[in-house]
Every structure is written in structure tokens, then in C-alpha cells.
C-alpha positions in Angstrom: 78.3 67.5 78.0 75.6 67.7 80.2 73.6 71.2 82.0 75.0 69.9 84.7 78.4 69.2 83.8 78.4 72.6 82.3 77.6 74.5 85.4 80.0 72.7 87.9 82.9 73.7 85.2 81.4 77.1 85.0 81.6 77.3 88.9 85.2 75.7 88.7 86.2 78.2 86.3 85.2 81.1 88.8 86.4 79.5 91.4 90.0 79.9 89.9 89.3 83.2 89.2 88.5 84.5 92.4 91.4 82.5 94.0 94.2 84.5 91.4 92.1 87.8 92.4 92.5 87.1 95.9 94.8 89.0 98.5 96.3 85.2 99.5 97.7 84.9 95.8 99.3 88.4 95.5 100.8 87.9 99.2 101.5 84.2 97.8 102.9 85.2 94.2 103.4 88.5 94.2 103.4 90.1 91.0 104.1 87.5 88.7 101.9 83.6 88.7 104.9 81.5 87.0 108.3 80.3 88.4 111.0 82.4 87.1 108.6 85.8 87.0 109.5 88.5 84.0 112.9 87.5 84.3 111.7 83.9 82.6 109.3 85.9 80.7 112.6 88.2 79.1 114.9 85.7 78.7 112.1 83.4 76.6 111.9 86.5 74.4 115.6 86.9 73.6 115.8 82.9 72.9 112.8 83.1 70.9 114.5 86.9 69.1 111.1 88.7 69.4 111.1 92.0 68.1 108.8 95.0 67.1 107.0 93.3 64.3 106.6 89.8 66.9 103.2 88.4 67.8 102.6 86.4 71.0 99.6 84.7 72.1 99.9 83.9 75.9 96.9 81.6 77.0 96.0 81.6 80.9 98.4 84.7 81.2 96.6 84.8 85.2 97.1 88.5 85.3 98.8 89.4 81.9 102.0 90.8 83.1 104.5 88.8 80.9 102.5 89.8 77.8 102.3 93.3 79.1 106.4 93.2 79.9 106.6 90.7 76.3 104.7 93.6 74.6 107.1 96.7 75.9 
């Protein structure tokens, strides 16, 4: 990959970033960035039988809150 290749995914990256930090993404999503919300998010951890001793890794959580809810 090239410098410049680099920096335009770099700027792409922050781009994102500032979009699912922005006041037109709450308003937009509200508190949760998936279809389904922590409702999904509880229901995947029933099917999947997750429990005290359970690790999850969740990659591009946006904000975090179904690990945070995953995680209670």
C-alpha cells in the first residue's frame, strides 16, 4: 500500500468516526447501530447460552452497547 493510499483510508476511517459520533446518527439510530437493538443483542446471547465465565469479542461494536449489555 502506498503513503498515499494509507492516508485516504486513514481519512476514511475518521470520516466514519465522526459520522457515528455525530448528533444525525443518535437522532438517526438512537442508542443502539444494528437492526434489532439489545433486544437482537439478548436473544443472540441466550441462543449462543453465554454465561458468567463467556468471552465475546465484538469487532466494530460503533458505540459498545451490546458488549456493555452482553457483558451485564
Amino acid at each position: 500500500m502506498k503513503l498515499s493510499e494509507a492516508s485516504g483510508a486513514t481519512a476514511i476511517k475518521q470520516c466514519c468516526a465522526n459520522l457515528y459520533e455525530s448528533e444525525f446518527a443518535k437522532l438517526l439510530l438512537g442508542d443502539s447501530f444494528h437492526p434489532g437493538g439489545l433486544k437482537l443483542s439478548e436473544r443472540l446471547g441466550q441462543l449462543l447460552e453465554l454465561g458468567e465465565h463467556s468471552r465475546v469479542l465484538d469487532v466494530a461494536s460503533g458505540r459498545g452497547n451490546s458488549a456493555l449489555f452482553l457483558a451485564e
